[in-house]
Z-matrix of the N, CA and C atoms (Angstrom, degrees):
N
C 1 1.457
C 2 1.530 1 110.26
N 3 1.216 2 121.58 1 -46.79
C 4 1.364 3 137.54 2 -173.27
C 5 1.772 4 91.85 3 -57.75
N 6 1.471 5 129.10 4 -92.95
C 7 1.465 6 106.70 5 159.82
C 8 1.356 7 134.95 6 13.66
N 9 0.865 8 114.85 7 -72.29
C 10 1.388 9 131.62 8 -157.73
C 11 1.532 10 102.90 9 -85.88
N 12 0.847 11 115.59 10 -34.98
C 13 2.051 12 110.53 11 163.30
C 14 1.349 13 100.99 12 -81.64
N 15 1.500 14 147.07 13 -15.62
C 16 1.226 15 127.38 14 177.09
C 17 1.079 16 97.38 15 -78.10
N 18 1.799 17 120.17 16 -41.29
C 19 1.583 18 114.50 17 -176.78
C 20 1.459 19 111.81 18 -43.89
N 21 1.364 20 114.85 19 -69.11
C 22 1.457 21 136.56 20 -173.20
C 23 1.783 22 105.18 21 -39.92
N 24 1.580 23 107.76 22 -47.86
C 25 1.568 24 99.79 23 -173.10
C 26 1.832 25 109.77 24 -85.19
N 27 1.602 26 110.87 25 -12.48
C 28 1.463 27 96.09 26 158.51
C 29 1.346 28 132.73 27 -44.67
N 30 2.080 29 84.59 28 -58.54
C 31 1.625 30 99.60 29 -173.54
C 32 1.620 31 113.40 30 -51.21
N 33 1.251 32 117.77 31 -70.57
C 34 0.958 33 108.36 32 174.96
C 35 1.855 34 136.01 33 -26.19
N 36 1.070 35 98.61 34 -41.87
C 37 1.622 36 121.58 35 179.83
C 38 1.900 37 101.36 36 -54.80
N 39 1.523 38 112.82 37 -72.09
C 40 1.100 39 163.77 38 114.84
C 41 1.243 40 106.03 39 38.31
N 42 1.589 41 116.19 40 -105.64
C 43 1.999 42 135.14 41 -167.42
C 44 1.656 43 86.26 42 -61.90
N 45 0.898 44 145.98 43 -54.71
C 46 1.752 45 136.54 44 -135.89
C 47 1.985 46 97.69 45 -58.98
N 48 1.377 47 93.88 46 -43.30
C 49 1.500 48 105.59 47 -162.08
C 50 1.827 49 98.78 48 -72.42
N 51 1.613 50 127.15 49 -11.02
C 52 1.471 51 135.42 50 -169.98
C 53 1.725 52 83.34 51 -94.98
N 54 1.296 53 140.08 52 -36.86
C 55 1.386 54 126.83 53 -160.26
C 56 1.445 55 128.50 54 -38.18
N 57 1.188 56 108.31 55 -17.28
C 58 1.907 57 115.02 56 162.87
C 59 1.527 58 102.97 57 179.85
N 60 1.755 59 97.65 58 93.37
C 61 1.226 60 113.91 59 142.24
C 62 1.179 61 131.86 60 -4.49
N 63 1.241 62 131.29 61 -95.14
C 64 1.500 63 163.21 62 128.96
C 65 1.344 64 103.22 63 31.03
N 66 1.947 65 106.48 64 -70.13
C 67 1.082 66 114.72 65 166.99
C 68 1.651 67 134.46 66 -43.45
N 69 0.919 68 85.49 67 -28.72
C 70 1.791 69 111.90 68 -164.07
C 71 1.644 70 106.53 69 -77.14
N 72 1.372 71 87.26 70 -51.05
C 73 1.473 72 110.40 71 -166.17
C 74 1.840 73 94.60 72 -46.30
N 75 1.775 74 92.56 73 -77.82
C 76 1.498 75 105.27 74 -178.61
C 77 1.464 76 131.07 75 -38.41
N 78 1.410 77 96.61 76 -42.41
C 79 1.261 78 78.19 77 -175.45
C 80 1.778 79 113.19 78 -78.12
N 81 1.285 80 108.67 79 -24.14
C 82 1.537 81 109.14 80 -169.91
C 83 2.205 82 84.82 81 -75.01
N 84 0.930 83 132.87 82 -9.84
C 85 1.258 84 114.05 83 158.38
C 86 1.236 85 133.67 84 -68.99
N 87 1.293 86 105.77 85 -25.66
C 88 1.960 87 134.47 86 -164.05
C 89 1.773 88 76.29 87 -81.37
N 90 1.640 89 103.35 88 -83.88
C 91 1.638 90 95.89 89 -171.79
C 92 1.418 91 130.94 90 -38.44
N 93 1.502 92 143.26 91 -33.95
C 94 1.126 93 161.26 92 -155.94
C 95 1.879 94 87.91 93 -78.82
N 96 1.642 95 106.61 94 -75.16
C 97 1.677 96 122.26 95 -165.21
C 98 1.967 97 90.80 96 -56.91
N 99 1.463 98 136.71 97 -27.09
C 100 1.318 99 118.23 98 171.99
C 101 1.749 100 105.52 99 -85.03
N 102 0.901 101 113.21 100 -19.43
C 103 1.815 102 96.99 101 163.49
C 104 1.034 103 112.91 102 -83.32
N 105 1.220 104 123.28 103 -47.95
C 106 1.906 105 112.50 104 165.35
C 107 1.242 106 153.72 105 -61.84
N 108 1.741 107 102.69 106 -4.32
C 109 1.331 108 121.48 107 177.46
C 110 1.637 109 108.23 108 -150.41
N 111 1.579 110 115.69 109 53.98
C 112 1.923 111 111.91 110 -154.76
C 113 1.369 112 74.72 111 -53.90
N 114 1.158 113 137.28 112 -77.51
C 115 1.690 114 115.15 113 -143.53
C 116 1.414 115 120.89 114 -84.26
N 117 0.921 116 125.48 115 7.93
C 118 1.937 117 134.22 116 173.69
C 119 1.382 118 106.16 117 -71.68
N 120 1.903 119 112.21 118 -44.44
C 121 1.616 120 101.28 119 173.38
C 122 1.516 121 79.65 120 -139.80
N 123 1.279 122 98.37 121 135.05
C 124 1.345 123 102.20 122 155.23
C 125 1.829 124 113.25 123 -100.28
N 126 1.585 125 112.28 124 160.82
C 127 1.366 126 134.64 125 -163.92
C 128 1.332 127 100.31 126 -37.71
N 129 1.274 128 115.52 127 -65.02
C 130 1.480 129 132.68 128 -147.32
C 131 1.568 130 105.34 129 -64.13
N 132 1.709 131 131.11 130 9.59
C 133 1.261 132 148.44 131 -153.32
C 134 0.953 133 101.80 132 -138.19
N 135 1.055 134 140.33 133 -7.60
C 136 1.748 135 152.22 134 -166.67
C 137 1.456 136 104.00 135 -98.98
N 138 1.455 137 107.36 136 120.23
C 139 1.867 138 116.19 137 -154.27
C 140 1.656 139 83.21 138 -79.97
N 141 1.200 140 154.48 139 164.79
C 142 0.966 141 159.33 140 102.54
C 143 1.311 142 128.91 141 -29.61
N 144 1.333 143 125.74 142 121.75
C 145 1.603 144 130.40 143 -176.38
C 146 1.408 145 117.75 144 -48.55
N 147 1.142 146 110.83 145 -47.61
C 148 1.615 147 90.70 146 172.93
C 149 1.551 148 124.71 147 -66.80
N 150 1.566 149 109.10 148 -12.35
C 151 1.353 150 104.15 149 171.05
C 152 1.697 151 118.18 150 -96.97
N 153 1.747 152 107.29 151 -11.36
C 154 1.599 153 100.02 152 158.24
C 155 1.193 154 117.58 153 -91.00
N 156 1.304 155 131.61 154 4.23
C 157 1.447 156 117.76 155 159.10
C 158 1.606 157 111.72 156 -84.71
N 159 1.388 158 117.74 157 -48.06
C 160 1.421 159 105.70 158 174.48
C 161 1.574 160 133.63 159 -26.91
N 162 1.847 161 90.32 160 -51.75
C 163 1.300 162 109.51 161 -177.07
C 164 1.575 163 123.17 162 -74.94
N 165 1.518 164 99.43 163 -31.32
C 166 1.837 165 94.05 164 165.89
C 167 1.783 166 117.65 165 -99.61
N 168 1.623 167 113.62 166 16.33
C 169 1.242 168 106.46 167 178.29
C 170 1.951 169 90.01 168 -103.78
N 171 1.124 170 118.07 169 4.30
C 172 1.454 171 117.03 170 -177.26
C 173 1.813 172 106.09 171 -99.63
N 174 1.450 173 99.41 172 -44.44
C 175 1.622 174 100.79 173 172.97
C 176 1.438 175 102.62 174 -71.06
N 177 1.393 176 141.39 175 -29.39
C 178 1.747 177 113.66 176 179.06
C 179 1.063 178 109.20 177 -92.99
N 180 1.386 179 138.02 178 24.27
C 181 1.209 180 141.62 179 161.75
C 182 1.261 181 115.63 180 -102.10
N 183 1.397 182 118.23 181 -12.36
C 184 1.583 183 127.80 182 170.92
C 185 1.200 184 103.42 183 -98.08
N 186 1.681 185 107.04 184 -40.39
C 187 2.013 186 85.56 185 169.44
C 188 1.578 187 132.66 186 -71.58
N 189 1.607 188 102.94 187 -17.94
C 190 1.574 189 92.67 188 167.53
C 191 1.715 190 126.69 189 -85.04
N 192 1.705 191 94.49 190 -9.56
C 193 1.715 192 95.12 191 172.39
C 194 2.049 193 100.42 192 -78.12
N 195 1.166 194 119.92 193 -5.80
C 196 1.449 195 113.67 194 178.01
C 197 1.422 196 105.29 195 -158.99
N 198 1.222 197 106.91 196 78.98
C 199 1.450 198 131.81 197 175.82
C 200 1.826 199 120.85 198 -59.38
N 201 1.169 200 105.87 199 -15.10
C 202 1.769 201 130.26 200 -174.88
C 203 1.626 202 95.61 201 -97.48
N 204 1.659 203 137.63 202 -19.97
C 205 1.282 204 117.18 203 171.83
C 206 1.958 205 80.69 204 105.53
N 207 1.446 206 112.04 205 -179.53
C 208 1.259 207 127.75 206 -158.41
C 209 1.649 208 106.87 207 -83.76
N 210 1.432 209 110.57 208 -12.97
C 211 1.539 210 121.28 209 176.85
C 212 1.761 211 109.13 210 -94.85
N 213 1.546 212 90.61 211 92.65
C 214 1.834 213 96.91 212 169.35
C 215 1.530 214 111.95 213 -53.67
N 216 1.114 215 137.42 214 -14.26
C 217 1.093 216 114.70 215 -153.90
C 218 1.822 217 100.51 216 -107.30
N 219 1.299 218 108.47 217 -1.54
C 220 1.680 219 121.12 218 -169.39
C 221 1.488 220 94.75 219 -80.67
């Protein structure tokens, strides 16, 4: 029994911080490229994730309504 609540209070501890990858990913990419280049981009230029997912969940939804590229006739 004892087990099994440590299990339970890992998880908990644990999954919250897995809830979107993606998220995670990016931004610890955004942070990494401003320690490696402070003045190449500075912060204040850094799109925010919810606004680069918007923007590339809108372009693959236009590429599967036109899978041939912007020329219907290809």
């Amino acid at each position: 029994m004892r087990y099994i609540s440590l299990l339970i209070f890992l998880s908990i501890i644990v999954l919250p911080g897995c809830a979107d990858p993606y998220r995670n990913l990016y931004e610890g990419m955004q942070k990494r490229e401003g320690i490696a280049n402070p003045v190449a981009k500075p912060a204040q230029d850094n799109v925010p994730y919810d606004q680069y997912k918007a923007e590339r969940d809108r372009l693959q939804q236009k590429a599967s309504e036109n899978p041939h590229g912007s020329d219907p006739a290809n």
